[in-house]
TIVO-2410 file (N, C-alpha, C; in nm, 3 decimals):
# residues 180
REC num residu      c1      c2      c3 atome chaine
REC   1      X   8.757  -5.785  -7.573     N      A
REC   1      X   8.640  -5.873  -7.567    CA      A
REC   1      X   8.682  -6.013  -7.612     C      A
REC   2      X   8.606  -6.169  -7.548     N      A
REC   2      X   8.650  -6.273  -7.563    CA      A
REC   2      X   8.520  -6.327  -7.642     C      A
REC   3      X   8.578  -6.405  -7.716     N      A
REC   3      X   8.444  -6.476  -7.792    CA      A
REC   3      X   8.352  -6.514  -7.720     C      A
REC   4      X   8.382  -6.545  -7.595     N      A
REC   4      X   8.254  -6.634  -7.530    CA      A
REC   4      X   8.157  -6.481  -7.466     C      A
REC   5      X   8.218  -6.313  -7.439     N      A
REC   5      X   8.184  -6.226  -7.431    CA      A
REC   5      X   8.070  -6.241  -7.540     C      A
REC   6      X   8.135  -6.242  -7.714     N      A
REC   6      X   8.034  -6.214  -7.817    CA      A
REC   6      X   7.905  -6.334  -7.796     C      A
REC   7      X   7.920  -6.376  -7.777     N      A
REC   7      X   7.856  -6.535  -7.770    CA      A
REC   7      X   7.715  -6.463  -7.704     C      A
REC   8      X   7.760  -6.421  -7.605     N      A
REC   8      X   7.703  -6.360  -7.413    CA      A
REC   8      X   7.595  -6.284  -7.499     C      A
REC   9      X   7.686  -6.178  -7.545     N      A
REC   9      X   7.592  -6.068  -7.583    CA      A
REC   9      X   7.515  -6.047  -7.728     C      A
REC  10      X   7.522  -6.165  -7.796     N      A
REC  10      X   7.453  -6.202  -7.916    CA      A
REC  10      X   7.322  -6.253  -7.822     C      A
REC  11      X   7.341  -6.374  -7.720     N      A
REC  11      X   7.258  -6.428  -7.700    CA      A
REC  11      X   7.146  -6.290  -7.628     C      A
REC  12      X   7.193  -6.208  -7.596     N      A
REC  12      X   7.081  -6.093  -7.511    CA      A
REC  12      X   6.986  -6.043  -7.627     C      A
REC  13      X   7.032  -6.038  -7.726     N      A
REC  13      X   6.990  -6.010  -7.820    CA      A
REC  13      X   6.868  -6.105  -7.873     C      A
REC  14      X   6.925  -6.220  -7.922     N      A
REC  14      X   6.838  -6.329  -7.931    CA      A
REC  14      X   6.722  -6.339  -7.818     C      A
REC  15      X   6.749  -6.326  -7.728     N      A
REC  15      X   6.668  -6.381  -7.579    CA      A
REC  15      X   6.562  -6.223  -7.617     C      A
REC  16      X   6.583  -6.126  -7.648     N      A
REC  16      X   6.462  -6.035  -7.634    CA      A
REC  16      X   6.363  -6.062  -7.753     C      A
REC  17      X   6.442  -6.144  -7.902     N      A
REC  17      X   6.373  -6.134  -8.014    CA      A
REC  17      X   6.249  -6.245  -7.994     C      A
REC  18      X   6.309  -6.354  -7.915     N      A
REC  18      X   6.230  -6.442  -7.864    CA      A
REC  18      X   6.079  -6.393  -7.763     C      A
REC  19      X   6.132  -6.291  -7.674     N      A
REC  19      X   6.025  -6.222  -7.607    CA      A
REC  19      X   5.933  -6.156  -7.728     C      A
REC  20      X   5.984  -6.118  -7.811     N      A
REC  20      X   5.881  -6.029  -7.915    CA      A
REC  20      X   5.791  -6.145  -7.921     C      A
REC  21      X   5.871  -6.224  -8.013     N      A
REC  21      X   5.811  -6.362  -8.080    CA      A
REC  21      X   5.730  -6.458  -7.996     C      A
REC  22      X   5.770  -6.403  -7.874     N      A
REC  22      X   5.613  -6.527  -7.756    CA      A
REC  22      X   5.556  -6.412  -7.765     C      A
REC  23      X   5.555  -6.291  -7.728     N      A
REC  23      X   5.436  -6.204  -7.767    CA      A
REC  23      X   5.337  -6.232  -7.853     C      A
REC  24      X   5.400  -6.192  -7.969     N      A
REC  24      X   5.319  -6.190  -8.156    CA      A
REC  24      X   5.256  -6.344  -8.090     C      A
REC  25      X   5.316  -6.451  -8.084     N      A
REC  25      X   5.267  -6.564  -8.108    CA      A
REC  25      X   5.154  -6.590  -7.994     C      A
REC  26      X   5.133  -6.519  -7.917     N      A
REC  26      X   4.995  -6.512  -7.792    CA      A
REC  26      X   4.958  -6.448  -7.851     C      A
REC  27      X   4.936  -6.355  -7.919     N      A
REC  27      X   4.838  -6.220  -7.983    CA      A
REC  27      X   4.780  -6.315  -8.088     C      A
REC  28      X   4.831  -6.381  -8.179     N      A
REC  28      X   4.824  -6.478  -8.316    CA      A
REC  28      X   4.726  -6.580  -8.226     C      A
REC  29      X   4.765  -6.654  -8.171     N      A
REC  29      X   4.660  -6.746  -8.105    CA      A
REC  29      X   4.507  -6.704  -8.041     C      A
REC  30      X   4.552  -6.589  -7.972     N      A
REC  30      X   4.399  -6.509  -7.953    CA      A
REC  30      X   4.346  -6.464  -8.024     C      A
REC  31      X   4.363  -6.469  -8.175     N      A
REC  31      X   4.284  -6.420  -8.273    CA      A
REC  31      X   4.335  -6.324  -8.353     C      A
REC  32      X   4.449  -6.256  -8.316     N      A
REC  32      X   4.538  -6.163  -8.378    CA      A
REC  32      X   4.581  -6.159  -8.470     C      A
REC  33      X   4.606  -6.056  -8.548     N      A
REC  33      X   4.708  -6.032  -8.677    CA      A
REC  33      X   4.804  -5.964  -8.643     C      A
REC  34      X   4.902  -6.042  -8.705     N      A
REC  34      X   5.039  -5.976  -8.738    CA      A
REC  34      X   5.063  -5.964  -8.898     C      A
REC  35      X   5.120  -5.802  -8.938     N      A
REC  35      X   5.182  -5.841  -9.043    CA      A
REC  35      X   5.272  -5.943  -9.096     C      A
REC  36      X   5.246  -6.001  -9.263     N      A
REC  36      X   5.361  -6.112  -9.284    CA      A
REC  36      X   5.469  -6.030  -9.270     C      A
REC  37      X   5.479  -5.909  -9.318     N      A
REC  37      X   5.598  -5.848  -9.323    CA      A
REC  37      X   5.685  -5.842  -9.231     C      A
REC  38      X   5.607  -5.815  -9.132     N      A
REC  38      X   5.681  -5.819  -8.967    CA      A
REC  38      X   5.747  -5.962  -8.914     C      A
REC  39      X   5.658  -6.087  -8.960     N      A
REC  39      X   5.705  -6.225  -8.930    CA      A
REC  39      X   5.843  -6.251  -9.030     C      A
REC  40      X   5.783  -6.213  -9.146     N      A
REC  40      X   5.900  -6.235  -9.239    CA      A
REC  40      X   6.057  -6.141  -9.195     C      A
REC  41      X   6.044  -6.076  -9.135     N      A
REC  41      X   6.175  -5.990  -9.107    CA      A
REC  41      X   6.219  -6.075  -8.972     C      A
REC  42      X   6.120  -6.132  -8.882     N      A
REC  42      X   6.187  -6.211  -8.770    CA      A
REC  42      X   6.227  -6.337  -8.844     C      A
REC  43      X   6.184  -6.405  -8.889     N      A
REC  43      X   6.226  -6.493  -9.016    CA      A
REC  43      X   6.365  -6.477  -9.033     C      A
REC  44      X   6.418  -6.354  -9.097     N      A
REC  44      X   6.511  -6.331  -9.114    CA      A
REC  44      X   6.651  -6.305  -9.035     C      A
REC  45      X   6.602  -6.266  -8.912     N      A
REC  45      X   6.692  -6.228  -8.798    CA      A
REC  45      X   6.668  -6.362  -8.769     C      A
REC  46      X   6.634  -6.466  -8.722     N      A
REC  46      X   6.667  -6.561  -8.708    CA      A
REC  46      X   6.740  -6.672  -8.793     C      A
REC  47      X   6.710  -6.654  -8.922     N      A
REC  47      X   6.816  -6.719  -9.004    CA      A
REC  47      X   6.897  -6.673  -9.026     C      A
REC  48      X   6.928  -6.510  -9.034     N      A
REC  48      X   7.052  -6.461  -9.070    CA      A
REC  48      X   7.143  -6.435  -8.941     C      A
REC  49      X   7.068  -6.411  -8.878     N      A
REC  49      X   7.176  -6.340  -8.734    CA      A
REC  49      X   7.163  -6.412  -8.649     C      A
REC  50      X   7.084  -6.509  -8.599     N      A
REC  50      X   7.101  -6.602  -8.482    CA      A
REC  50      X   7.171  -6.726  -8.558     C      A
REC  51      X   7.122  -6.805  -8.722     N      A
REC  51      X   7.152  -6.901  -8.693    CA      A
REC  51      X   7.301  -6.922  -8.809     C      A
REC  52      X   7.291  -6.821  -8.896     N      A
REC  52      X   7.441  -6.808  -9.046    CA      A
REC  52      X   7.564  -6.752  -8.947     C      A
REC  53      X   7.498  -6.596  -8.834     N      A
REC  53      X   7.612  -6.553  -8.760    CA      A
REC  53      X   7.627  -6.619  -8.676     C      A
REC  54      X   7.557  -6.607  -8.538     N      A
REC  54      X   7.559  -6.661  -8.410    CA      A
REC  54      X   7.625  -6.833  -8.426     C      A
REC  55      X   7.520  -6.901  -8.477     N      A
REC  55      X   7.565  -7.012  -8.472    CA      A
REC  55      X   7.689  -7.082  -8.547     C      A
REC  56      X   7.693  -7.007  -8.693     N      A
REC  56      X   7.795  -7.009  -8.750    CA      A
REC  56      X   7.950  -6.965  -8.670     C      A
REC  57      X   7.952  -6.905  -8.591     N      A
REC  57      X   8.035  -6.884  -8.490    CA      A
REC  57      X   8.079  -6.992  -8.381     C      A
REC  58      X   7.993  -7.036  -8.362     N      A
REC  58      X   8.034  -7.162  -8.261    CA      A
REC  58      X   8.083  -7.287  -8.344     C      A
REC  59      X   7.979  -7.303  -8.493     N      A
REC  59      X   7.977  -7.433  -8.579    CA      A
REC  59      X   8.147  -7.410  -8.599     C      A
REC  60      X   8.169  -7.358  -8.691     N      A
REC  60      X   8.296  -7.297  -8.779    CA      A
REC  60      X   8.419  -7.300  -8.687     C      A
REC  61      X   8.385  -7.201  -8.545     N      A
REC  61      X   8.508  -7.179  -8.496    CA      A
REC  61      X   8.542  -7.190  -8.349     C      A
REC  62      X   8.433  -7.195  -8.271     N      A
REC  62      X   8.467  -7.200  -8.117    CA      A
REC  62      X   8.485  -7.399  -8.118     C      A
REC  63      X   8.349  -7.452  -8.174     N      A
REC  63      X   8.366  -7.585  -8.140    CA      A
REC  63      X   8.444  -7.638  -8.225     C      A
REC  64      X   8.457  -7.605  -8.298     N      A
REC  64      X   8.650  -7.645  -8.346    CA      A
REC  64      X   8.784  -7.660  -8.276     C      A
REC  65      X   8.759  -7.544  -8.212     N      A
REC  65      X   8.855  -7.495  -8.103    CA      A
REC  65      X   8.879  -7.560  -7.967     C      A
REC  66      X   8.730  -7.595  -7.941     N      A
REC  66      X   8.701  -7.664  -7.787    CA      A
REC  66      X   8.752  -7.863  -7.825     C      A
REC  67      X   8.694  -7.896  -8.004     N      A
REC  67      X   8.744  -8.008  -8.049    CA      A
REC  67      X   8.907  -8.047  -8.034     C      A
REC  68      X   8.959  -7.891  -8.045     N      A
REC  68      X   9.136  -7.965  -8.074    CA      A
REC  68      X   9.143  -7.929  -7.895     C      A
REC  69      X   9.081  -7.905  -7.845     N      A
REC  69      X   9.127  -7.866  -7.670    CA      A
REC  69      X   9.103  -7.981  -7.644     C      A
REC  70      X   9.065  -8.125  -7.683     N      A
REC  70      X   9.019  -8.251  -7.611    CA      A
REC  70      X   8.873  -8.245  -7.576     C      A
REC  71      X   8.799  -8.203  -7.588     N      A
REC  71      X   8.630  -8.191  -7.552    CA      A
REC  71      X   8.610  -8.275  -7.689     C      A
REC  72      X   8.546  -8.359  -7.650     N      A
REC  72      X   8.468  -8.471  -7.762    CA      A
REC  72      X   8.327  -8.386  -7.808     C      A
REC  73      X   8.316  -8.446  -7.926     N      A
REC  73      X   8.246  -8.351  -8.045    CA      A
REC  73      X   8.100  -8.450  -7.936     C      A
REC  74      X   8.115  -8.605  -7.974     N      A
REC  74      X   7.984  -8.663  -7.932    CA      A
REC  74      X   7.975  -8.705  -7.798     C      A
REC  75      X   7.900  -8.667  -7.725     N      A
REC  75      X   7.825  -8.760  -7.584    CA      A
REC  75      X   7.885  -8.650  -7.468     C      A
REC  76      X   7.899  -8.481  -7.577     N      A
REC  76      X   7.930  -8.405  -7.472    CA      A
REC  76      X   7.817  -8.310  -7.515     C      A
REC  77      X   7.879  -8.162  -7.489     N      A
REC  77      X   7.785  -8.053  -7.476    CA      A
REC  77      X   7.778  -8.025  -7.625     C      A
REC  78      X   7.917  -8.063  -7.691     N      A
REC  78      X   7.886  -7.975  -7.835    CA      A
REC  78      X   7.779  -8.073  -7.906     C      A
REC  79      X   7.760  -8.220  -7.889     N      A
REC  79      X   7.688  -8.279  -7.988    CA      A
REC  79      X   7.567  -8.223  -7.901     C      A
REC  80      X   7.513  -8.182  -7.808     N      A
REC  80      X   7.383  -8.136  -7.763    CA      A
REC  80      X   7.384  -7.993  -7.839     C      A
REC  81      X   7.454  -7.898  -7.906     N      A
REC  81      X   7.411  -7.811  -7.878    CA      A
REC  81      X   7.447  -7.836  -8.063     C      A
REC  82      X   7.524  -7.885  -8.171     N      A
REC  82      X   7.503  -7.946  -8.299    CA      A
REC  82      X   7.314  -7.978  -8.271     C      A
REC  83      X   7.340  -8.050  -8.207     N      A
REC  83      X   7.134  -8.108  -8.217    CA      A
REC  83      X   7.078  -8.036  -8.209     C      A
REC  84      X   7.088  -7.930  -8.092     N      A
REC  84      X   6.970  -7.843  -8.110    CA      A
REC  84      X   6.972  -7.734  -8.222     C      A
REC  85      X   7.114  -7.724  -8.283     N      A
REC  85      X   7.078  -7.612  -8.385    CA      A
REC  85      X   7.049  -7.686  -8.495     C      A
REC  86      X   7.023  -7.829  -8.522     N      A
REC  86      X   6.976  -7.868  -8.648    CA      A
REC  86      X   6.817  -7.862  -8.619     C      A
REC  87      X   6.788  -7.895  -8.490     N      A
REC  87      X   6.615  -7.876  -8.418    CA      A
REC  87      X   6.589  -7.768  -8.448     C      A
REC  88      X   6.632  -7.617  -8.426     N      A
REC  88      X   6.594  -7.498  -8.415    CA      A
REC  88      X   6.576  -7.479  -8.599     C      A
REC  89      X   6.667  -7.532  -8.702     N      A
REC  89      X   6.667  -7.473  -8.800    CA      A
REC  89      X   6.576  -7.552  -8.880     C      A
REC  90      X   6.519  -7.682  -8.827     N      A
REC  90      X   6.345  -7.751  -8.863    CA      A
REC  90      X   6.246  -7.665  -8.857     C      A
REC  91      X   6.297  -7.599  -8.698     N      A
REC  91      X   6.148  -7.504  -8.679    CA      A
REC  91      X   6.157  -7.360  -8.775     C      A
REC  92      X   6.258  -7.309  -8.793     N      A
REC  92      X   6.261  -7.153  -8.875    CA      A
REC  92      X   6.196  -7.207  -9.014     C      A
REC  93      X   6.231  -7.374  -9.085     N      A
REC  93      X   6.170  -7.425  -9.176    CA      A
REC  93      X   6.032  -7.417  -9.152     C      A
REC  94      X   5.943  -7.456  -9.048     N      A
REC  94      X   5.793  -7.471  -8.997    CA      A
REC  94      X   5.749  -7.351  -9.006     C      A
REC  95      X   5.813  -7.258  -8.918     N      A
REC  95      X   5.768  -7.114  -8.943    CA      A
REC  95      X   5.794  -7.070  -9.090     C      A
REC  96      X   5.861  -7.057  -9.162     N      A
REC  96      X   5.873  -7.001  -9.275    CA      A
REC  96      X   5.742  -7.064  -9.390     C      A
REC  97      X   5.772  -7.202  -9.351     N      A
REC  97      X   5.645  -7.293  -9.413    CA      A
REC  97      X   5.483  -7.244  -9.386     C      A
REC  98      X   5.494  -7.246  -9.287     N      A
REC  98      X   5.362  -7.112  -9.209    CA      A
REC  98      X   5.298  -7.004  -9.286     C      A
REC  99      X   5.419  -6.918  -9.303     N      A
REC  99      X   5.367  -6.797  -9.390    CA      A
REC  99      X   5.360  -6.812  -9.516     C      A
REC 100      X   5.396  -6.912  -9.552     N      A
REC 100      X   5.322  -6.912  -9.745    CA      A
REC 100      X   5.208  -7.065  -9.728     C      A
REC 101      X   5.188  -7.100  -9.674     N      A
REC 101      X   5.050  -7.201  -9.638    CA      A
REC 101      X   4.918  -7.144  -9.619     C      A
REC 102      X   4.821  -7.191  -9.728     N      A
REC 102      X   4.702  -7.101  -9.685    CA      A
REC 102      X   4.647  -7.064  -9.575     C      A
REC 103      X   4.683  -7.123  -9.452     N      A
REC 103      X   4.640  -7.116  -9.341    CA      A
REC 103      X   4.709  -6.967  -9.281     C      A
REC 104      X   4.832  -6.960  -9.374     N      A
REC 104      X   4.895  -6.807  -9.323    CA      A
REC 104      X   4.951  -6.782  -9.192     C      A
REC 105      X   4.976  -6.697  -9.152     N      A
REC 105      X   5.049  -6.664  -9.004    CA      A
REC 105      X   4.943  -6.692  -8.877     C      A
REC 106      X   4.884  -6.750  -8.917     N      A
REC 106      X   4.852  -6.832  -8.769    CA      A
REC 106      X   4.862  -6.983  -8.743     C      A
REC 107      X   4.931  -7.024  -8.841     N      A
REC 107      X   4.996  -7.134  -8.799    CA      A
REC 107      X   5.130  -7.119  -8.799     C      A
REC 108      X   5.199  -6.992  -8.773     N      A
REC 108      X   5.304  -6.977  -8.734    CA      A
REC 108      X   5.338  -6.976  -8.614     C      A
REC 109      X   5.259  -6.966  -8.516     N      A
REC 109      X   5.254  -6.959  -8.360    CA      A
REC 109      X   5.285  -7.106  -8.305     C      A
REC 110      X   5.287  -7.155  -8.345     N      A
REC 110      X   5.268  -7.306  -8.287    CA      A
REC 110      X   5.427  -7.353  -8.289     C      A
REC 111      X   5.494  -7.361  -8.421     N      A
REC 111      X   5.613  -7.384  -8.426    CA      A
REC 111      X   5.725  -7.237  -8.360     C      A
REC 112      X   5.697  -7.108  -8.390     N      A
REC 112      X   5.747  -7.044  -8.308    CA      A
REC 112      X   5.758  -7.060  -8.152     C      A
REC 113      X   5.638  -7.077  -8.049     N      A
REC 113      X   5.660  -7.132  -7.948    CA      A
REC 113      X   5.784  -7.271  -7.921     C      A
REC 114      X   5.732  -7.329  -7.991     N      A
REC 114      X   5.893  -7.449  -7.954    CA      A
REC 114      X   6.006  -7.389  -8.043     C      A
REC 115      X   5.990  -7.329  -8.089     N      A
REC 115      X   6.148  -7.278  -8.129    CA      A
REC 115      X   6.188  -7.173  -7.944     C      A
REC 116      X   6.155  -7.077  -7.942     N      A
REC 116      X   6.129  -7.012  -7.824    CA      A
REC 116      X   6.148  -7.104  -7.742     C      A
REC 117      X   6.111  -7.180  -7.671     N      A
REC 117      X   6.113  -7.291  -7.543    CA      A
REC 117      X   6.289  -7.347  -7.572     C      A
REC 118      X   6.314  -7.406  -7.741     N      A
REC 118      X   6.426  -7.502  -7.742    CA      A
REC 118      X   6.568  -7.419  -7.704     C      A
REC 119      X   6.513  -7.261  -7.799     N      A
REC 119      X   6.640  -7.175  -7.801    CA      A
REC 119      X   6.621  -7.084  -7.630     C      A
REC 120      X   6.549  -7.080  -7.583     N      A
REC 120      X   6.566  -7.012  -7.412    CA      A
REC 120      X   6.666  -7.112  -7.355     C      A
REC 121      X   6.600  -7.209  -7.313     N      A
REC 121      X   6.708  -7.366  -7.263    CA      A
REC 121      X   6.820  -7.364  -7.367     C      A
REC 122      X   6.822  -7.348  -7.504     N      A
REC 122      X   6.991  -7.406  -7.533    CA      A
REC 122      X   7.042  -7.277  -7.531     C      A
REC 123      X   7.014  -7.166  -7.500     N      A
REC 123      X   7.123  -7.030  -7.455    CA      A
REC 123      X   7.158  -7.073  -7.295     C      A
REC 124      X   7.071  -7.095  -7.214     N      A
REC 124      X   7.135  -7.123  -7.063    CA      A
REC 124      X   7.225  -7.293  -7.107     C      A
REC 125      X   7.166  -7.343  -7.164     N      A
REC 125      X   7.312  -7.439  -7.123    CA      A
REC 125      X   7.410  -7.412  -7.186     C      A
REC 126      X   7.446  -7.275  -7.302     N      A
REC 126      X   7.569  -7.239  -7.315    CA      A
REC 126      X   7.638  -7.154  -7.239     C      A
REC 127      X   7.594  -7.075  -7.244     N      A
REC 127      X   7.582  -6.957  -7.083    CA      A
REC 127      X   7.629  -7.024  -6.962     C      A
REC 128      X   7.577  -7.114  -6.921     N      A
REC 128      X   7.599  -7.190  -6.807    CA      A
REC 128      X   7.704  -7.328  -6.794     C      A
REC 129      X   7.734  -7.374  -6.902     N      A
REC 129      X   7.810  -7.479  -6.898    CA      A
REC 129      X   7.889  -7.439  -6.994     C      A
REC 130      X   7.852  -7.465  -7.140     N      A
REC 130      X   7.962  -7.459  -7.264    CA      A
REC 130      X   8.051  -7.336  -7.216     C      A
REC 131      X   7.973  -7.251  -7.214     N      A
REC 131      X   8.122  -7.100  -7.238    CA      A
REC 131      X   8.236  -7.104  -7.104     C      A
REC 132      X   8.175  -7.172  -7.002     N      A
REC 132      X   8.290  -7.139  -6.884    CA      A
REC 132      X   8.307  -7.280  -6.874     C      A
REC 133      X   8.308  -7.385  -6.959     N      A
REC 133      X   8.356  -7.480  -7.028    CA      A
REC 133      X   8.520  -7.428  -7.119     C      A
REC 134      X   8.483  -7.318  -7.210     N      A
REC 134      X   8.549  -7.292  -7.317    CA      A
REC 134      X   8.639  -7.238  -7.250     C      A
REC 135      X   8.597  -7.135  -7.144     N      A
REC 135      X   8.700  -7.036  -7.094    CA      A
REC 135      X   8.820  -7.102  -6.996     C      A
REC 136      X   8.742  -7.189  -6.962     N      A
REC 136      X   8.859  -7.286  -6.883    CA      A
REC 136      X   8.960  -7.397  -6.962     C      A
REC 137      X   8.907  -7.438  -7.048     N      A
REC 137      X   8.957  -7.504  -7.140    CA      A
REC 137      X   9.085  -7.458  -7.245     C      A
REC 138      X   9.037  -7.302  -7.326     N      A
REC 138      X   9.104  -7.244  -7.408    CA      A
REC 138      X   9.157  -7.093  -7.346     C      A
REC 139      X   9.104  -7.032  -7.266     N      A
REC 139      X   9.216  -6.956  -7.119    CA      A
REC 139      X   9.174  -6.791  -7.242     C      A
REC 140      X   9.192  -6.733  -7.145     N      A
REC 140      X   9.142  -6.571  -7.209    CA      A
REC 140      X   9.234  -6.508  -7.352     C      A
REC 141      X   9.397  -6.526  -7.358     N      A
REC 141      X   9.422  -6.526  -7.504    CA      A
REC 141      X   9.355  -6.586  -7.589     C      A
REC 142      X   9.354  -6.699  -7.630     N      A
REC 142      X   9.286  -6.770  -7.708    CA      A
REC 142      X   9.136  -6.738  -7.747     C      A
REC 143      X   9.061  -6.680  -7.667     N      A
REC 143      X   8.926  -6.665  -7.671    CA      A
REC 143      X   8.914  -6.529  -7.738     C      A
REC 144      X   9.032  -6.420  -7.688     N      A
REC 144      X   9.062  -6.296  -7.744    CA      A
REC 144      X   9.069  -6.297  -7.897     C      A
REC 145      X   9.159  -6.390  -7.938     N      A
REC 145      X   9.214  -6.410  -8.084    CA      A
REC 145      X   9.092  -6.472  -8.112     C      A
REC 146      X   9.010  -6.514  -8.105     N      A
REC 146      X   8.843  -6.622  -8.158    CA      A
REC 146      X   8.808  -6.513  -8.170     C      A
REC 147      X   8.755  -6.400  -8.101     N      A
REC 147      X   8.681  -6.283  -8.091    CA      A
REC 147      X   8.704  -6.223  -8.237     C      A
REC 148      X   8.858  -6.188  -8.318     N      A
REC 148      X   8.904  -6.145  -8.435    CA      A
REC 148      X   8.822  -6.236  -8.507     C      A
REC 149      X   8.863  -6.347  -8.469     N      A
REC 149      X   8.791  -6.476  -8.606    CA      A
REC 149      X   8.633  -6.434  -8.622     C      A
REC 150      X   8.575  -6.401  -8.501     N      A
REC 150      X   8.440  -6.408  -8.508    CA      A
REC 150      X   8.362  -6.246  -8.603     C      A
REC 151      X   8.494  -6.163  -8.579     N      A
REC 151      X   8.425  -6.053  -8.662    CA      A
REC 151      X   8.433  -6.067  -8.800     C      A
REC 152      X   8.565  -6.104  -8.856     N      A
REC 152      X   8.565  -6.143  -8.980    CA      A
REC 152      X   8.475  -6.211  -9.038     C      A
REC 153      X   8.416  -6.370  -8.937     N      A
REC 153      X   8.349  -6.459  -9.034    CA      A
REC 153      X   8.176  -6.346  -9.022     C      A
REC 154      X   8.127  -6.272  -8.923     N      A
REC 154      X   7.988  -6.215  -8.919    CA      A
REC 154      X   8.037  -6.092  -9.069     C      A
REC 155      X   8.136  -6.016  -9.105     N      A
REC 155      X   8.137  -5.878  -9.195    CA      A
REC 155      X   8.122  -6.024  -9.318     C      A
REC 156      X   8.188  -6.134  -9.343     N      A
REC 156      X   8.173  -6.203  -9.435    CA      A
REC 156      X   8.026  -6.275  -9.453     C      A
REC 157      X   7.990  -6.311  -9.375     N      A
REC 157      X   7.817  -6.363  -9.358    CA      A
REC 157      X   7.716  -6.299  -9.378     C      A
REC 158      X   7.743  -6.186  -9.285     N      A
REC 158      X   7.605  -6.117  -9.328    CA      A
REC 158      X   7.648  -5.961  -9.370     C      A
REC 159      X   7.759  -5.887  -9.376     N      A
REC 159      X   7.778  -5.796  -9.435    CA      A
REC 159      X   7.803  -5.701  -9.332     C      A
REC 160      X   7.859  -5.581  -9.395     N      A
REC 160      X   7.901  -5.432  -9.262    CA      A
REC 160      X   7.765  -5.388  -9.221     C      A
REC 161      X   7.697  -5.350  -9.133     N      A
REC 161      X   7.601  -5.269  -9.126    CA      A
REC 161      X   7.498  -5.379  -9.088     C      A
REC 162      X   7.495  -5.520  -9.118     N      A
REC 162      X   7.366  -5.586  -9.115    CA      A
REC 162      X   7.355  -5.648  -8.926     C      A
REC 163      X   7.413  -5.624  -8.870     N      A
REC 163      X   7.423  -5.662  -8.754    CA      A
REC 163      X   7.330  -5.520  -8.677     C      A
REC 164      X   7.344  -5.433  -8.716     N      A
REC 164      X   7.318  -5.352  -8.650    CA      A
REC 164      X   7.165  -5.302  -8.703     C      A
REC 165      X   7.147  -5.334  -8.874     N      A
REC 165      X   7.033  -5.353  -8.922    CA      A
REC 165      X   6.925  -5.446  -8.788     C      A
REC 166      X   6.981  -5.552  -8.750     N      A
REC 166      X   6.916  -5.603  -8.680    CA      A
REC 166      X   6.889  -5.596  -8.515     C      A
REC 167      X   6.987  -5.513  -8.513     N      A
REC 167      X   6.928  -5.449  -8.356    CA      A
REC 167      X   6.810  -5.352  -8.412     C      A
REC 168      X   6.810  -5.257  -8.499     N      A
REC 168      X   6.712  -5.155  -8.544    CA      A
REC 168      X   6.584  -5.240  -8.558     C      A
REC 169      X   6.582  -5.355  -8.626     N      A
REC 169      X   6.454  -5.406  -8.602    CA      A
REC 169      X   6.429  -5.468  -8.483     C      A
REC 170      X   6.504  -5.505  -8.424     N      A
REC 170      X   6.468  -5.531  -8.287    CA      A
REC 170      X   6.399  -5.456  -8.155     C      A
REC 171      X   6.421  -5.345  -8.187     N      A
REC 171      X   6.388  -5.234  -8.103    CA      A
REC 171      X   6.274  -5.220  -8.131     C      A
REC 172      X   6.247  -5.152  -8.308     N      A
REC 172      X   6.106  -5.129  -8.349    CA      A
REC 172      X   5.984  -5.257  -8.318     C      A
REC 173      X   6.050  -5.375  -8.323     N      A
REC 173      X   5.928  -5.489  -8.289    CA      A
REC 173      X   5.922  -5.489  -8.102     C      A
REC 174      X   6.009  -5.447  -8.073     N      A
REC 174      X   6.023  -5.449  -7.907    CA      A
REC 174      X   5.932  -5.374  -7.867     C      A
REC 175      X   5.950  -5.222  -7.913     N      A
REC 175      X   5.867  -5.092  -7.915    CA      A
REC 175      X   5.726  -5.145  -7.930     C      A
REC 176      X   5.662  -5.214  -8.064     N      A
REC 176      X   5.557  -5.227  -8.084    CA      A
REC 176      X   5.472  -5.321  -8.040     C      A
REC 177      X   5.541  -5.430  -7.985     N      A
REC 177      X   5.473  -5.581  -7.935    CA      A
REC 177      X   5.495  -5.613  -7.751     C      A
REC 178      X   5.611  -5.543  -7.713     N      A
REC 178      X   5.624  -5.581  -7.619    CA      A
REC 178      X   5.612  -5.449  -7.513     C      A
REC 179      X   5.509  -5.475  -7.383     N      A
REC 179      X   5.500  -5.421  -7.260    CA      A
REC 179      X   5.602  -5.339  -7.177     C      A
REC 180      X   5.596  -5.201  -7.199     N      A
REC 180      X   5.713  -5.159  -7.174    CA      A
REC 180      X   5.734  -5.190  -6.976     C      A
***
């Protein structure tokens, strides 16, 4: 497997948690309750596993990589995609801000939706440009050996077992919110 593989299949992951999360957040707007508990655990898969692993993966070590390959940090793809993960990690701030505001989890819907909208669009322009950017750039060894880097820095980030912690909640909120 090549890093831009892990990249691929983190993002499938992400892309369904997002489907939960436009769910909950149409149910929340029509008048709905969601447990905090339930928001607070997407909370968490998004700060821990989309944005300490996932992104920490690209921050740390692919766009490092694509930096010493000659790809300019600014007025290319990586300073678009630096921006949007400092954008995305405003909004996990908004949402998180949400659930301890008296107003409570229904003003969590509002900033979840544009998180959702920013992170759908910045997975296709990695998907679509950056990674077969990378793969052409840094050639299938290289991406192989990133793949090692990338397991080490996720068992160091978020721990053995917590990756998979978060597919388990993924399923159960999939199961419960989303249309089979």
């Amino acid at each position: 497997m090549t890093a831009t593989d892990d990249l691929r299949a983190e993002h499938k992951g992400i892309l369904h948690m997002l489907d939960v999360m436009r769910a909950l957040s149409r149910h929340i707007e029509a008048g709905g309750t969601v447990p905090a508990a339930e928001l607070t655990s997407i909370l968490d898969f998004l700060k821990i596993f989309a944005d300490k692993c996932h992104h920490g993966k690209e921050e740390d070590i692919l766009f490092p990589a694509l930096e010493a390959a000659g790809m300019p940090r600014e007025g290319g793809p990586i300073g678009v995609m630096l921006h949007e993960h400092a954008l995305g990690r405003g909004l996990i701030r908004d949402m998180d801000a949400a659930l301890t505001s008296s107003v409570g989890p229904r003003s969590f819907a509002t900033p979840a939706l544009a998180y959702i909208e920013l992170l759908t669009q910045h997975i296709a322009k990695e998907n679509t440009v950056l990674f077969p950017m990378a793969e052409h750039l840094l050639g299938t060894p290289a991406l192989t050996a990133m793949h090692e880097d990338f397991e080490r820095l996720e068992e160091e980030r978020i721990g053995p077992g917590r990756h998979e912690a978060f597919h388990r909640l993924l399923d159960d909120l999939a199961a419960e919110y989303l249309p089979e």
